[in-house]
N, C-alpha and C positions, 0 to 999 in steps of 0.2 A: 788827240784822237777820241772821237766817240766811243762811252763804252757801250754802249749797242753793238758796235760793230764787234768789239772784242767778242760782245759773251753771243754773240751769233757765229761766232770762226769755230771754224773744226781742223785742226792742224794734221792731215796725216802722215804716219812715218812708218813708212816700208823697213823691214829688218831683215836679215839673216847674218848671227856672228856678230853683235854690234854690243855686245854684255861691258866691254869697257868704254865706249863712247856713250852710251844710250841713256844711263843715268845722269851724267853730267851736263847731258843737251838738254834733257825733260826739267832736271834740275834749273836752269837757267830761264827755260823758255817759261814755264810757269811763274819764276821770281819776275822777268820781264810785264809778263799777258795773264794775272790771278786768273784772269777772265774765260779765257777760251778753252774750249776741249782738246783732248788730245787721245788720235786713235792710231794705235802700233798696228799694223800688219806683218805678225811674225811667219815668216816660211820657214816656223818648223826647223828653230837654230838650235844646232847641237849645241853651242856651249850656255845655251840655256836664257837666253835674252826677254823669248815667251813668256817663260815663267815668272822671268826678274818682272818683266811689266802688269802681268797679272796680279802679282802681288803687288806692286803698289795699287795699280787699281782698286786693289780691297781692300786699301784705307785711303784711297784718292777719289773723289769719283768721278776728276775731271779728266781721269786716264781709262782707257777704254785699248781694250784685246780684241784684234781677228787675227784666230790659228789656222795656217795655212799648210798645204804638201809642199814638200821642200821644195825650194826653188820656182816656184811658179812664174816667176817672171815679174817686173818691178811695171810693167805697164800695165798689168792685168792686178797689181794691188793697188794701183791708184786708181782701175776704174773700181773694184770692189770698194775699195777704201771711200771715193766720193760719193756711191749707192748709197751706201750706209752713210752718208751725209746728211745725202737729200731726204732720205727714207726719215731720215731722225730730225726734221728741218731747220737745218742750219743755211745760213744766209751768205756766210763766206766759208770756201774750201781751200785752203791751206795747203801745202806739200810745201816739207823740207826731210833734206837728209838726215840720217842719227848719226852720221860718222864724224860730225863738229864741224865740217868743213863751209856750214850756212851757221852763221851768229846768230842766234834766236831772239837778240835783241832787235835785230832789223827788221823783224816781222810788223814790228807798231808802226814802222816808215811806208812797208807796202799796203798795211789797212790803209792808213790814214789818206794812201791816192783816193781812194776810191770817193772821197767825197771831194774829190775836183770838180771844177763842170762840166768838164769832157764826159762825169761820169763813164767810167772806163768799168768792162767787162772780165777780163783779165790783167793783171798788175803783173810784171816778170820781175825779178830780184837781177838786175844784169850787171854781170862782169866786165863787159865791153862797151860802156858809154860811159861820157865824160864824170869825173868820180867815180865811177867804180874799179875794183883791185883784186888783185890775184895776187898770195903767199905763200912761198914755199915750192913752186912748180919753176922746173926749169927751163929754159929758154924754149927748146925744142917742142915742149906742150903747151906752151903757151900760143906757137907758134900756129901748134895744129889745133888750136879750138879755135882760133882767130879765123883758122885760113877756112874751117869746115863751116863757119858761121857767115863768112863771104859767098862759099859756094853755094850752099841753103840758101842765102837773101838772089842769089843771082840767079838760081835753077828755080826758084820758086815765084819769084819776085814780093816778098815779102820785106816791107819796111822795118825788120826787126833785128837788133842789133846781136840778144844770146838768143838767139831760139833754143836752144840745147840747155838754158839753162833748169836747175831743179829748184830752185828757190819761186814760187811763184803763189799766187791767192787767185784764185777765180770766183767770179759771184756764182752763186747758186742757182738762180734764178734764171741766169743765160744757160748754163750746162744743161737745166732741165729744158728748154724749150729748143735746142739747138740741137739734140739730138747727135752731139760729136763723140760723146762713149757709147753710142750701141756702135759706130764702125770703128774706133778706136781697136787697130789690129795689134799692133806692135810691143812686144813684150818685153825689151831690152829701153837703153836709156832713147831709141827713139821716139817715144813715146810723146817724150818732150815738144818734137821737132812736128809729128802729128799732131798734136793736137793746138798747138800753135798755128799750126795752116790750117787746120781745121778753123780755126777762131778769124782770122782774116779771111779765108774765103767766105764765110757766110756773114760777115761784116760786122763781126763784135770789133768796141774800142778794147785796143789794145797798148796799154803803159808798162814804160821799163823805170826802175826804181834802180839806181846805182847801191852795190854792196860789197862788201869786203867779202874775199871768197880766201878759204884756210884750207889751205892741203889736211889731210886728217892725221891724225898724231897716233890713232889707234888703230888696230886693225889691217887686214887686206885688203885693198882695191878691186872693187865686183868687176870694173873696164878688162874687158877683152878685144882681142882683135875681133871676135865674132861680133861684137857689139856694135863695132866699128863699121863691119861690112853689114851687117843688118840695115843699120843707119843709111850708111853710105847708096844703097841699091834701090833702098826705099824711095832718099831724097831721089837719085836720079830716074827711077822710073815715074813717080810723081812730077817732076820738072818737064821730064817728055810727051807727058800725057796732059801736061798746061799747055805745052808751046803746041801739042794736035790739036788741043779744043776741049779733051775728055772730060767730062763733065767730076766724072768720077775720084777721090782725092783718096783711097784705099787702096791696099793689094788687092783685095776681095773681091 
C-alpha cells in the first residue's frame, strides 16, 4: 500500500464505555498504520475512556479528542467525526469500532482498494462476501444480519452485500462534493445503511473488502431493539419511496 494513502487516513472511533477495549484497539491499529491519524469521539463516558484518550494524545499526536454530551448518537459522531476530517484535510476517512470487534490490521487491505482501477469511492470491510467471517455470534444473529442485509439489497435495490457493516474508509474528496452528511439523518447503527444508499444513489463506486468480524470480549453491546427498529422503518420507508419514484433518500 502507498504510504500517501496511509498518512492522508483519519481513522475515526466513536466511544462511550469502551476504557477496556479502546487501548488495545489504538494499540494495534497504530503498530499496523505508524502512518495515519486517529480521532476518538467520546460521548462523555463515565468510566473515563475521554480522558484515557486525551491523555495519550498528549504524548501521541496521532491521537486526537472530540468531547461530546452523553449519548449523542453514533451517526451524528461520524458525521462530526468526518467534518473534522475534511476541515483538517485528509484524503481518506476511516470508521471502525473500539470494541475490537474490526481487526485494525485490516485497515491496510481496505486502503490499499482504493488504488484499483475501478478507483472506488467508498471501500466496505464486509462480512458477507466470499472470505469474509463472523466469530463468536451465534446462529440466530448471524442469521438476522444476513437476513436484514437481503432485505436492504431487495427494498433498496443496492448491489451491496453488508451495508450495515461499521468497518469501512471513504475518499474525502467524494464525501465533500456529494453532499451525503448534510442529510445524513440517522443517529443509531443506521447510519451505516444511509449512507451507503446515499453513495449508490448518486453513483459513487462502491467496493467490499472481505474481513474477519470478532464479537467484542469487553464491554456492553450499544444494539438495541430500538436500533433495530430505527433501522428497520428507515430502510422500509426509503424502499417505498424508491419503488413511488421519490426522489428524496431521507426522513427529512
Amino acid at each position: 500500500m502507498s504510504a500517501a494513502i496511509e498518512d492522508e487516513t483519519l481513522v475515526v472511533v466513536p466511544t462511550f464505555d469502551e476504557i477496556e477495549s479502546l487501548p488495545g484497539v489504538l494499540r494495534r491499529l497504530l503498530e499496523a498504520m505508524p502512518g495515519v491519524r486517529v480521532l476518538v469521539v467520546d460521548d462523555s463516558s463515565p468510566d473515563g475512556t475521554g480522558e484515557w484518550a486525551e491523555d495519550l494524545g498528549a504524548h501521541d499526536r496521532r491521537v486526537n479528542v472530540l468531547h461530546r454530551p452523553p449519548r449523542s448518537g453514533l451517526g451524528s459522531a461520524y458525521v462530526q467525526g468526518f467534518r473534522w476530517g475534511l476541515d483538517h484535510g485528509f484524503g481518506y476517512l476511516a470508521e471502525m469500532d473500539a470494541d475490537g470487534s474490526h481487526r485494525p490490521e485490516e485497515l491496510v487491505r481496505l486502503l490499499a482498494r482504493f488504488r484499483a482501477p475501478d478507483d472506488p469511492d467508498l471501500v466496505i470491510g464486509s462480512r458477507w462476501v466470499p472470505g469474509g467471517s463472523v466469530h463468536g455470534w451465534p446462529l440466530p444473529r448471524r442469521a438476522l444480519s444476513r437476513a436484514g442485509n437481503l432485505y436492504i439489497r431487495a427494498m433498496l435495490g443496492m448491489d451491496v452485500a453488508d451495508a450495515t457493516a461499521g468497518f469501512r474508509v471513504y475518499r474525502a474528496a467524494w464525501l465533500e462534493r456529494s453532499g451525503a452528511l448534510d442529510e445524513a439523518g440517522a443517529r443509531g447503527y443506521g447510519f451505516q445503511v444511509e449512507m451507503t444508499w446515499a453513495a449508490t444513489r448518486r453513483g459513487a463506486a462502491v467496493a467490499e473488502v472481505p474481513i474477519a468480524f470478532d464479537e467484542r470480549r469487553f464491554g456492553a453491546s450499544k444494539l438495541s431493539g430500538d436500533i433495530f427498529t430505527e433501522e428497520l422503518l428507515m430502510v422500509t420507508q426509503w424502499g417505498i419511496r424508491r419503488l413511488l419514484g421519490s426522489a428524496g433518500h431521507g426522513l427529512r
